[in-house]
FIGUVO-824580 format. One record per residue (C-alpha): residue number from 0; residue in one letter; x, y, z. Coordinates in nm, 4 decimals, decimal comma. Layout:
N
   voza   zavo          u          v          w
    NUM      a          X          Y          Z
...
//
This chain:
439
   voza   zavo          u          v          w
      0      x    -3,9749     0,1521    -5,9416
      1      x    -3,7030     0,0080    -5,6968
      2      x    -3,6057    -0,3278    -5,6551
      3      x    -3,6709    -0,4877    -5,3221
      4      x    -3,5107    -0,7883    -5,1562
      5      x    -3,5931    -0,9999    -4,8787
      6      x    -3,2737    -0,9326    -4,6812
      7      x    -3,2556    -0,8838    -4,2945
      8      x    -3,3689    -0,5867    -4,1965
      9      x    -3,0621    -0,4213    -4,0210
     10      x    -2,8831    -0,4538    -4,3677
     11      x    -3,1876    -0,2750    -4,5516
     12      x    -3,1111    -0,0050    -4,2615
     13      x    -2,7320     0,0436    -4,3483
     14      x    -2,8115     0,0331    -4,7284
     15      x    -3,0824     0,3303    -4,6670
     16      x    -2,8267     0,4771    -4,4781
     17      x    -2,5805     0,4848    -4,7683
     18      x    -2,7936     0,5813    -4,9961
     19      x    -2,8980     0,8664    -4,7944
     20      x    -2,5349     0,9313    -4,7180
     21      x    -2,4385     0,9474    -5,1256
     22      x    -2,7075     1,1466    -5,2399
     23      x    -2,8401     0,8560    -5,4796
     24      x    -3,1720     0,9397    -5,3567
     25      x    -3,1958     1,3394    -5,3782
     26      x    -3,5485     1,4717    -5,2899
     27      x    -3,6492     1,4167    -4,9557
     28      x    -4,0367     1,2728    -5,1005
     29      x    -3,8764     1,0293    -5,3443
     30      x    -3,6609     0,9101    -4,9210
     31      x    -3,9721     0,8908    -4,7501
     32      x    -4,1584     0,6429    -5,0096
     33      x    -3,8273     0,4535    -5,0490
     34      x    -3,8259     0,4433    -4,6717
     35      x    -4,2122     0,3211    -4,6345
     36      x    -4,2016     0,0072    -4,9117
     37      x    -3,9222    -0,1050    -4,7520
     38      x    -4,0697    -0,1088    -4,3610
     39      x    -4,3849    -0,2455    -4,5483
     40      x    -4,1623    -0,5401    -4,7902
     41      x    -3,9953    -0,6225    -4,4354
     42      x    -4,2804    -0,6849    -4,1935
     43      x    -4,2437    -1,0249    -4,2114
     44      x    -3,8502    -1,0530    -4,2090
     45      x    -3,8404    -0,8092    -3,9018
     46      x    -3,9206    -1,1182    -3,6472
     47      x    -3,6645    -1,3175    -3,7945
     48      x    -3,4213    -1,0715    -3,5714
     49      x    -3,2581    -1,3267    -3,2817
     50      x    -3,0091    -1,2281    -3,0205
     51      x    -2,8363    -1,4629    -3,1596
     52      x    -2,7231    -1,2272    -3,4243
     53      x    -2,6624    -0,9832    -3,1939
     54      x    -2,3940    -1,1520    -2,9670
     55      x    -2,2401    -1,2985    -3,2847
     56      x    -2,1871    -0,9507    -3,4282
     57      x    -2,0650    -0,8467    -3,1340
     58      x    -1,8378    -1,1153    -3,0672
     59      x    -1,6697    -1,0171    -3,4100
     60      x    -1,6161    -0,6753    -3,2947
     61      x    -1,8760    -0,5260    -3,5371
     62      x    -2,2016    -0,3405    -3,4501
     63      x    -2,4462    -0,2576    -3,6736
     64      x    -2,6360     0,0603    -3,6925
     65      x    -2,9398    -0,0516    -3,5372
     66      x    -2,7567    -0,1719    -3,2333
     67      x    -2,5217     0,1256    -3,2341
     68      x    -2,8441     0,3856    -3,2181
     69      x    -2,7829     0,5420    -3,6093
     70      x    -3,0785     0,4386    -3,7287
     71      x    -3,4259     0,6962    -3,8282
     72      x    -3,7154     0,7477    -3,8357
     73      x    -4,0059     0,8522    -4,0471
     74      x    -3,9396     1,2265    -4,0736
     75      x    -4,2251     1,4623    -4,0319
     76      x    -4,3129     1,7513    -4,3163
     77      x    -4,1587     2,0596    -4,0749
     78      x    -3,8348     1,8335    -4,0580
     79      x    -3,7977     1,7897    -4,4337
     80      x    -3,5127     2,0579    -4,5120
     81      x    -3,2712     1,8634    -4,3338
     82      x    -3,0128     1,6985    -4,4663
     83      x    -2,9834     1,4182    -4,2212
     84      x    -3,2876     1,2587    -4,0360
     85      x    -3,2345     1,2975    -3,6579
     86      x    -3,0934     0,9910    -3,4404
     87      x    -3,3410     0,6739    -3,3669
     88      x    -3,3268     0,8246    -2,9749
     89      x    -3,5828     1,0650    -3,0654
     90      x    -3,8455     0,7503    -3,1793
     91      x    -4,0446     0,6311    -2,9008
     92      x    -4,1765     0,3232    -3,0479
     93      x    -3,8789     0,2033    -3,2347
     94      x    -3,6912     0,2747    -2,8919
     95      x    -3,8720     0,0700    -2,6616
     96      x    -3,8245    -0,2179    -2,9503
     97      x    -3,5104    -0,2254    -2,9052
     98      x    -3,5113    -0,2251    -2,5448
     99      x    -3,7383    -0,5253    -2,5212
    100      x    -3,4945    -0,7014    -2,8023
    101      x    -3,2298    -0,6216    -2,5299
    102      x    -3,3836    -0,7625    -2,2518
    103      x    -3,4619    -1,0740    -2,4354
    104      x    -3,0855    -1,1577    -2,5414
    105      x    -3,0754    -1,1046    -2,1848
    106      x    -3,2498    -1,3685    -2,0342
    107      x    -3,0784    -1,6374    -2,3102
    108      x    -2,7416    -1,5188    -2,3177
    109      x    -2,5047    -1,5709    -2,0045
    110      x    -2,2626    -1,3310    -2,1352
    111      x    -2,5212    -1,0641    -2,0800
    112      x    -2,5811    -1,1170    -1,7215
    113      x    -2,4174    -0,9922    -1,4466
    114      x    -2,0468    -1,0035    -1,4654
    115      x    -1,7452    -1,0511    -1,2489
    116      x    -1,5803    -0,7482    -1,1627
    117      x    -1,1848    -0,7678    -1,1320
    118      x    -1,1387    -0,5193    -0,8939
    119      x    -0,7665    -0,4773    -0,9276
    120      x    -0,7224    -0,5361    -1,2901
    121      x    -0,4955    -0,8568    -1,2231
    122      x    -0,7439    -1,1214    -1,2217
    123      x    -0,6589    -1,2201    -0,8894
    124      x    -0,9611    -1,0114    -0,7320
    125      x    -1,2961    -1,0914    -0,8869
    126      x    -1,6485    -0,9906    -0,7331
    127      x    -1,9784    -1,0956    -0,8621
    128      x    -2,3213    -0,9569    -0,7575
    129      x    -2,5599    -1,2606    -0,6258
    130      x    -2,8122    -1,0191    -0,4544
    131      x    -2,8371    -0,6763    -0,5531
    132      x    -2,8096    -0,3916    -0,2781
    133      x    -2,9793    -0,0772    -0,2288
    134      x    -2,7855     0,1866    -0,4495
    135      x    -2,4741     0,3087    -0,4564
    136      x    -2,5457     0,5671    -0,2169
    137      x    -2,5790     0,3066     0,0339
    138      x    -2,1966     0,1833    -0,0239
    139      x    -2,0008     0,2222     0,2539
    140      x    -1,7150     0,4899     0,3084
    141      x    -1,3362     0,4084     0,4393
    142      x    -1,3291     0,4390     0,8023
    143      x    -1,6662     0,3347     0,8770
    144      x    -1,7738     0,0281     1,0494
    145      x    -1,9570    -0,2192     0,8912
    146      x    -2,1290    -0,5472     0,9969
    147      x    -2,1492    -0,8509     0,7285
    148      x    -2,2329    -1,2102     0,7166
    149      x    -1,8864    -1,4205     0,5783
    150      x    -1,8613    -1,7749     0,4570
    151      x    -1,5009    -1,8440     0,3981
    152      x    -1,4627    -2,2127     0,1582
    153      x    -1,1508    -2,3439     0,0190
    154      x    -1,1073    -2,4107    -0,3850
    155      x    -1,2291    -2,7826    -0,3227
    156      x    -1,5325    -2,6744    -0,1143
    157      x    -1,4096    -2,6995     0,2192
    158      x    -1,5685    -2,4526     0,4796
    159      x    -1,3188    -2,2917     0,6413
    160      x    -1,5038    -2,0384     0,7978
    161      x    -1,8567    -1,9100     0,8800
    162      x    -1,9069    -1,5705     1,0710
    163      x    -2,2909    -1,3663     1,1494
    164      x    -2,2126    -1,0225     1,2384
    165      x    -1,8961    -0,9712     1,1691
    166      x    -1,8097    -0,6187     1,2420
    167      x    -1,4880    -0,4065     1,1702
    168      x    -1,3710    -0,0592     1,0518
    169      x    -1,3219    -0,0376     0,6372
    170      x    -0,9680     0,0023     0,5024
    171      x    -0,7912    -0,0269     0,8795
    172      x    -0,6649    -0,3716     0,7861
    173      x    -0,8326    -0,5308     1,0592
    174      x    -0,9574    -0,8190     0,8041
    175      x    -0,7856    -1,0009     0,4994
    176      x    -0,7259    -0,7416     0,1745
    177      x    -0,9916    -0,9401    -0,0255
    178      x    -1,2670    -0,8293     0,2486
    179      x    -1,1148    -0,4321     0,2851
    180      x    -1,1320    -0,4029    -0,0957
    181      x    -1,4058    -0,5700    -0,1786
    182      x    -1,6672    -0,4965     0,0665
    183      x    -1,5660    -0,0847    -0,0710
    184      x    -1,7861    -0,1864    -0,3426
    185      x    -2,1052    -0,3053    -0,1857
    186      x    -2,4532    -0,1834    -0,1284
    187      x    -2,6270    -0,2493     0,1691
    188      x    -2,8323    -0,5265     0,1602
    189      x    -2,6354    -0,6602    -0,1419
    190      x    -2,4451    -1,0163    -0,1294
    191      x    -2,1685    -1,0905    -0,3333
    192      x    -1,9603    -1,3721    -0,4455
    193      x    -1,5964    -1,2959    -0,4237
    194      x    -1,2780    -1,5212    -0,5325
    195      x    -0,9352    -1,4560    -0,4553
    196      x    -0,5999    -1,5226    -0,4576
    197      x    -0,3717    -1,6169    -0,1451
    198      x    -0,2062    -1,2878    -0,2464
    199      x    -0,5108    -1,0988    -0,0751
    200      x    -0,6055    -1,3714     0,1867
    201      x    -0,3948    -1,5229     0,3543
    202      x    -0,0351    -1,5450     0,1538
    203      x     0,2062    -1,8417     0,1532
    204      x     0,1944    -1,9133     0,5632
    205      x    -0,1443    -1,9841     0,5753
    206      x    -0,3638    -1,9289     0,9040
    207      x    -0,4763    -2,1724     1,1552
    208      x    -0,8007    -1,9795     1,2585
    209      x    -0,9619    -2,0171     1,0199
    210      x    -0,7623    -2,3236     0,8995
    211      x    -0,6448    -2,2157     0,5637
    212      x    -0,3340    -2,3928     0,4213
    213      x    -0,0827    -2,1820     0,2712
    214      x    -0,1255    -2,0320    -0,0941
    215      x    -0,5031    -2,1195    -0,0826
    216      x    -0,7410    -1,9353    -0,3226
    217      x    -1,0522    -1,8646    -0,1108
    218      x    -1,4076    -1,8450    -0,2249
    219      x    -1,5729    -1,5693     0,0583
    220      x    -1,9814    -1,5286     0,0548
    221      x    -1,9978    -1,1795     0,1885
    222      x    -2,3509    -1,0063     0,2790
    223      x    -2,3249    -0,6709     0,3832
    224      x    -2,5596    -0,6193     0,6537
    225      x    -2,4908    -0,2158     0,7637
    226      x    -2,2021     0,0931     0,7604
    227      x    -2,2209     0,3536     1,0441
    228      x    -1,9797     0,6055     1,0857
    229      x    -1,7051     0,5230     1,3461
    230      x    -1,7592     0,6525     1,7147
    231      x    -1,6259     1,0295     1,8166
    232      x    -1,3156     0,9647     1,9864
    233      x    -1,3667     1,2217     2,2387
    234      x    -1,6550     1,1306     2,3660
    235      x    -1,5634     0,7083     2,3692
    236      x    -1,5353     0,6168     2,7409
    237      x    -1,1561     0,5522     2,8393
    238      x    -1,1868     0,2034     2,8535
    239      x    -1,3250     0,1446     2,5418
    240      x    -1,0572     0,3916     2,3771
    241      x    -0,7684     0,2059     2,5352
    242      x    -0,9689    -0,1664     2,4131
    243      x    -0,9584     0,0352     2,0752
    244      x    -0,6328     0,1238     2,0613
    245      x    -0,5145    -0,2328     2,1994
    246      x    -0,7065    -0,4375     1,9122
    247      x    -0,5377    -0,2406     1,6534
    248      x    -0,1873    -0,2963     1,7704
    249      x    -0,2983    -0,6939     1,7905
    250      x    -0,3692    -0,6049     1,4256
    251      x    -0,0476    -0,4720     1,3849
    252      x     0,0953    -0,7674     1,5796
    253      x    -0,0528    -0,9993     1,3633
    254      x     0,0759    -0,8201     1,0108
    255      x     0,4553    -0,8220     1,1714
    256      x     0,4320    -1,1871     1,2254
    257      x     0,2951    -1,2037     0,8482
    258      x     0,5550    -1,0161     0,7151
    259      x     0,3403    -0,7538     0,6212
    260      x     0,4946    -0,4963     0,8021
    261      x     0,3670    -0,2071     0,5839
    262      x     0,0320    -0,3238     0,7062
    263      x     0,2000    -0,3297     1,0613
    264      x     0,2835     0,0366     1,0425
    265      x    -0,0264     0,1839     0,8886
    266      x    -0,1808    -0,0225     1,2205
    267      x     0,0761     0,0806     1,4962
    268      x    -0,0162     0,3711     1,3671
    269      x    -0,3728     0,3889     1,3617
    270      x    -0,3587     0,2603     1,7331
    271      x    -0,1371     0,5636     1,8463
    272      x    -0,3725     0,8332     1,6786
    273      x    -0,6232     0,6707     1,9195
    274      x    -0,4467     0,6496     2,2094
    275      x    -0,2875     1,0262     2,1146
    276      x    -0,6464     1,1658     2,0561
    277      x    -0,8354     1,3958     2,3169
    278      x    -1,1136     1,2822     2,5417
    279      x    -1,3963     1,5179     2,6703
    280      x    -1,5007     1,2685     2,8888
    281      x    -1,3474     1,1925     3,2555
    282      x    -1,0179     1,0286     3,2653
    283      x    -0,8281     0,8764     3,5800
    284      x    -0,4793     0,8721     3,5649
    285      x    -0,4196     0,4795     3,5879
    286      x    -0,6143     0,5180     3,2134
    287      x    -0,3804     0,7738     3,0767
    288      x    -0,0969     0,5781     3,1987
    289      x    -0,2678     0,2687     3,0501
    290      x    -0,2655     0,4580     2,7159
    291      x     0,0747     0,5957     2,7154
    292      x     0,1797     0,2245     2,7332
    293      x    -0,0321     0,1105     2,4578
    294      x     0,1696     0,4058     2,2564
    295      x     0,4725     0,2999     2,3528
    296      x     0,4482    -0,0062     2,2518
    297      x     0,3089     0,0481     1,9506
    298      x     0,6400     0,3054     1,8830
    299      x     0,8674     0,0072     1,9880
    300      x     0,6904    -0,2070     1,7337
    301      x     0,6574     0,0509     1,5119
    302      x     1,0721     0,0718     1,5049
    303      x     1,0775    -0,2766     1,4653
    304      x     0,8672    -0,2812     1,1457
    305      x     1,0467     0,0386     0,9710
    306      x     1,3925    -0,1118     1,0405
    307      x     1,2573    -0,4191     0,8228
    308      x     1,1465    -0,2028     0,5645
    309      x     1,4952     0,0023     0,5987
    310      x     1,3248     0,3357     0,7260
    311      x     1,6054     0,4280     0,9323
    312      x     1,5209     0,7411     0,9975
    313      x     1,1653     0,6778     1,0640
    314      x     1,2785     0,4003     1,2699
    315      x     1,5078     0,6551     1,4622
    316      x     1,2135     0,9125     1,5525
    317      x     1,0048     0,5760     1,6637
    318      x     1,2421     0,5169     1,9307
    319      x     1,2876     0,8797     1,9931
    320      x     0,9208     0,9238     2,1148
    321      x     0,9076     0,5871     2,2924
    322      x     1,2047     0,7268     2,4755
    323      x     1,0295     1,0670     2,5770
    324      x     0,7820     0,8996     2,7421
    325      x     1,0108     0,5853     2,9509
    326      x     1,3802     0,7041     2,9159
    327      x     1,4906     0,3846     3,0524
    328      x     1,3140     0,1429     2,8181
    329      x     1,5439    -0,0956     2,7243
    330      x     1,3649    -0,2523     2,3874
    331      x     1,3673     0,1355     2,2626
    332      x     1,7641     0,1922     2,3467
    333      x     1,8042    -0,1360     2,1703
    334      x     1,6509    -0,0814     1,8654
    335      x     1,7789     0,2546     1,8783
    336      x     2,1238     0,1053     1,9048
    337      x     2,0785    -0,0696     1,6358
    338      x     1,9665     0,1701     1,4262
    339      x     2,2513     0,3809     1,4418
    340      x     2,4560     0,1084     1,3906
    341      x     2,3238     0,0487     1,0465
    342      x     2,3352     0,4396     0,9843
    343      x     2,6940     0,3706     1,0952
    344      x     2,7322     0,6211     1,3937
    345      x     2,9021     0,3198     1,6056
    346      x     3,0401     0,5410     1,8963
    347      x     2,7125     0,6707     1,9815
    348      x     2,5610     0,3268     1,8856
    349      x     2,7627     0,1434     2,1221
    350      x     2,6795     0,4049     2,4009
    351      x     2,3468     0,3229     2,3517
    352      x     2,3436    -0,0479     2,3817
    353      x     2,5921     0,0006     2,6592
    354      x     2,2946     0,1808     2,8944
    355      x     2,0725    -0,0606     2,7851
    356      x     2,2276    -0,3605     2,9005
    357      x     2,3230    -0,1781     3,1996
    358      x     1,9961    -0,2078     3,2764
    359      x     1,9620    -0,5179     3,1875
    360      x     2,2239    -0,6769     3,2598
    361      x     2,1509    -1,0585     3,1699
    362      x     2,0321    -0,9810     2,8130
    363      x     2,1997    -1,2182     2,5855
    364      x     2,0493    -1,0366     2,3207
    365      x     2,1831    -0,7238     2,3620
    366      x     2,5282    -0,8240     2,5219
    367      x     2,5473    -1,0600     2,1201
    368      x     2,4575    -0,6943     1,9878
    369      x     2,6975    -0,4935     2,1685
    370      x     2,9861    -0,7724     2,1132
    371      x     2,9002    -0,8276     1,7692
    372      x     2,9138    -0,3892     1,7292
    373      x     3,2586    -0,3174     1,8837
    374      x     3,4446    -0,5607     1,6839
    375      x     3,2538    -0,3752     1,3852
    376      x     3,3341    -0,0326     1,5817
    377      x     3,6968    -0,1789     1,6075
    378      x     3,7308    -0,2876     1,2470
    379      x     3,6251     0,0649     1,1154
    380      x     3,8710     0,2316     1,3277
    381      x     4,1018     0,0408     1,1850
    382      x     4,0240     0,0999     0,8698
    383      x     4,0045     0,4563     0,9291
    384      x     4,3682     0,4970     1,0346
    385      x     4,5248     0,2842     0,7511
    386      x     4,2825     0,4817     0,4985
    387      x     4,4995     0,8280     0,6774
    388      x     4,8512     0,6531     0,6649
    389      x     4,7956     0,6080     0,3208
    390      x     4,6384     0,9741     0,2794
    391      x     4,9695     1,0786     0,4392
    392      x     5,1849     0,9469     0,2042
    393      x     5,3094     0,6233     0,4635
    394      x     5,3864     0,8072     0,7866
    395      x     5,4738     0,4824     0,9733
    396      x     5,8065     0,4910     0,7840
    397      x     5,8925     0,8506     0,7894
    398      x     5,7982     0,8237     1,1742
    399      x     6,0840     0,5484     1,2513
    400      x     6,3329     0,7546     1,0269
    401      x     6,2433     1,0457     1,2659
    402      x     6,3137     0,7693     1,5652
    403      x     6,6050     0,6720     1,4376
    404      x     6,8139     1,0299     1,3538
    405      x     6,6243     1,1597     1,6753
    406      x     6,8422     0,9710     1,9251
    407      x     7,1498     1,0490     1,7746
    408      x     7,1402     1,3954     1,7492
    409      x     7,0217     1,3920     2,1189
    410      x     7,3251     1,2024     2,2140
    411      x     7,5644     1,4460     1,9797
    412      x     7,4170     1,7490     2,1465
    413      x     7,4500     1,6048     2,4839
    414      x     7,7965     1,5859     2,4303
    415      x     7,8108     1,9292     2,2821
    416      x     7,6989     2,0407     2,6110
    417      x     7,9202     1,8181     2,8855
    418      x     8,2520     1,9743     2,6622
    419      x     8,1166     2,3048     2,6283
    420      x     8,0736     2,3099     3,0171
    421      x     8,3754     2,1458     3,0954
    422      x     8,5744     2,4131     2,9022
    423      x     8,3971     2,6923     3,0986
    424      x     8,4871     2,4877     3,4649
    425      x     8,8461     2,4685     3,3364
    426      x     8,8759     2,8361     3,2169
    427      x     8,6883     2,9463     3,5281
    428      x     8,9815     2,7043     3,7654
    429      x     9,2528     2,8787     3,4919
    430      x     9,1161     3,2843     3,5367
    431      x     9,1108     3,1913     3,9522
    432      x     9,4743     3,0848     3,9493
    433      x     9,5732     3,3583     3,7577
    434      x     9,4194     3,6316     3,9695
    435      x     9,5566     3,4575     4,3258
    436      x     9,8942     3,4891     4,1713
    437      x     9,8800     3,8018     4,0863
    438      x     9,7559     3,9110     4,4549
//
């Protein structure tokens, strides 16, 4: 009754499908025995299905309806006053087909395994999975400390580095970018490939441990070995706290004398929470000390960071606190100096440079910063008084007019007074002679 042609079977599937979709075939009987000589006409055809034609259709952006899950199946007699057999999902056998047709393009079609991930987007960040881990619930969380194995080679092969046990806390910065971000996305157990740019390594200077020239594209080998949860800071022995806090303003060191300083500040930072946080444990007071100077420090490094980033202000309350704690330290009066220097308060700048380099006194640094801020303080006073002469319409001018009439009318009335008292002495001789005559 129907014409049947030897055509690939997931084009017989799309023209059932239109037919179905038109109406051409009405009653659902005359559907199912359409349906059945074609499965039957296609037996043979049905192995001719390759994964080849699968990645090719893919490739050109088309799927067809067998791969895209709209195809049926043979509908039973209580589901025959529908109007549109239900989804291939709900067919066991056909299912599990198509998952073993799946698994096959796997195994011959690269494309299909597992992929790089470009973690940022910019394809300067890529991960790839070489040994799977144990589940995403075994990924480790920020602040945690984790322990991996790390082989560091250069573009051209060169080992750079090799590390066992490498521990350190997640997202602190106390390792290259590439390792914080990446490492975010690992199981435990898992070991990944990961490539990136100098961007997330070690930028344009380069390191020297590990020897890495500058802009070098790494290749890093990461296994992730563990993640615990970082140690109660209360209860961490004073020693270790202050070792703690130490290592993270090293970090911090180490990011300044990058350039990084963001990176500085988030560890300067992260060093005084630790030093800052309570201890439920025995402390002597030689440790507290010890920790107030790691603070300290980290505030006077701190200011020097947010003054290269132009965070005045933040660079102002650095110095501030360093200052609450050692009133007399000189590197915080100097960068506070400078700071309000560049905020342009240069009276009280100049004040403050002025105690610090009275106590230090053979400072070269801060007697070139003083030297270099009262000629500035001098020029803007300057400035400031011709900016009022001409605000008050050229006083200089009108002032020496003043000076000039001002003399002579003190001379005129000066006059005005030696005649106006010589007139009285003669009247006074005149009125005298007068009355003795009279007697």
């Amino acid at each position: 009754m129907f014409m049947l042609f030897r055509v690939r079977f997931a084009d017989v599937t799309q023209l059932l499908f239109l037919l179905f979709r038109e109406q051409i075939i009405q009653n659902q009987s005359q559907r199912l025995v359409f349906y059945l000589s074609l499965m039957a006409e296609m037996d043979e055809t049905i192995n001719d299905i390759d994964c080849e034609d699968k990645s090719t259709s893919k490739k050109n952006g088309r799927t067809s309806l067998l791969d895209s899950g709209e195809d049926f199946e043979v509908l039973n007699e209580e589901d025959l006053e529908d109007d549109e057999p239900p989804p291939l999902e709900d067919a066991g056998g056909l299912n599990v087909q198509r998952e073993d047709d799946k698994n096959a393009c796997a195994q011959t079609d690269p494309s299909l395994v597992e992929e790089w991930l470009d973690v940022l987007g910019n394809d300067l960040l890529k991960k790839k999975i070489l040994v799977p881990g144990k589940g995403r619930d075994s990924r480790p969380q920020k602040g945690q400390n984790v322990k991996i194995n790390l082989k560091t080679t250069l573009k051209d092969g060169t080992l750079a580095m090799e590390k066992s046990d490498l521990s350190f806390t997640l997202g602190d910065g106390d390792v290259i970018q590439a390792l914080d971000l990446t490492v975010q996305l690992m199981e435990r157990g898992e070991k990944a490939l990961v490539l990136t740019d100098s961007k997330y390594a070690y930028g344009s200077q380069g390191s020297f441990d590990p020897k890495v020239p500058p802009n070098a594209e790494l290749s890093l080998e990461v296994e992730l070995l563990e993640a615990t949860d970082s140690p109660d800071l209360e209860l961490l022995p004073p020693k270790e706290k202050i070792a703690l806090a130490d290592h993270k303003r090293e970090r911090g060191n180490v990011h300044y004398q990058r350039g990084d300083y963001a990176f500085a500040v988030n560890s300067y930072s992260i060093a005084m929470q630790i030093a800052d946080s309570s201890s439920k444990v025995d402390i002597t007071t030689e440790e507290e000390k010890e920790l107030v100077d790691v603070k300290v420090k980290c505030l006077n490094n701190m200011a020097a960071a947010q003054l290269k980033l132009d965070h005045y202000d933040a660079a102002l309350k650095s110095c501030i606190s360093a200052l609450t704690h050692y009133p007399d330290n000189v590197k915080a009066l100097f960068r506070m100096g400078k700071v309000l220097a560049l905020q342009g308060k240069y009276t009280e700048a100049v004040q403050t440079l002025r105690k610090a380099l009275k106590l230090e006194p053979s400072s070269k640094t801060i007697h070139a910063e003083l030297s270099k801020l009262v000629k500035k303080h001098s020029e803007q006073r300057g400035a400031e008084q011709a900016m009022y002469k001409k605000m008050l319409g050229n006083p200089s001018s009108s002032g020496s007019s003043i000076q000039k009439h001002k003399p002579k009318s003190s001379w005129g009335l000066s006059w005005k007074w030696l005649f106006g008292a010589t007139a009285v002495a003669i009247g006074g001789v005149a009125l005298s002679v007068v009355i003795a005559a009279r007697n």
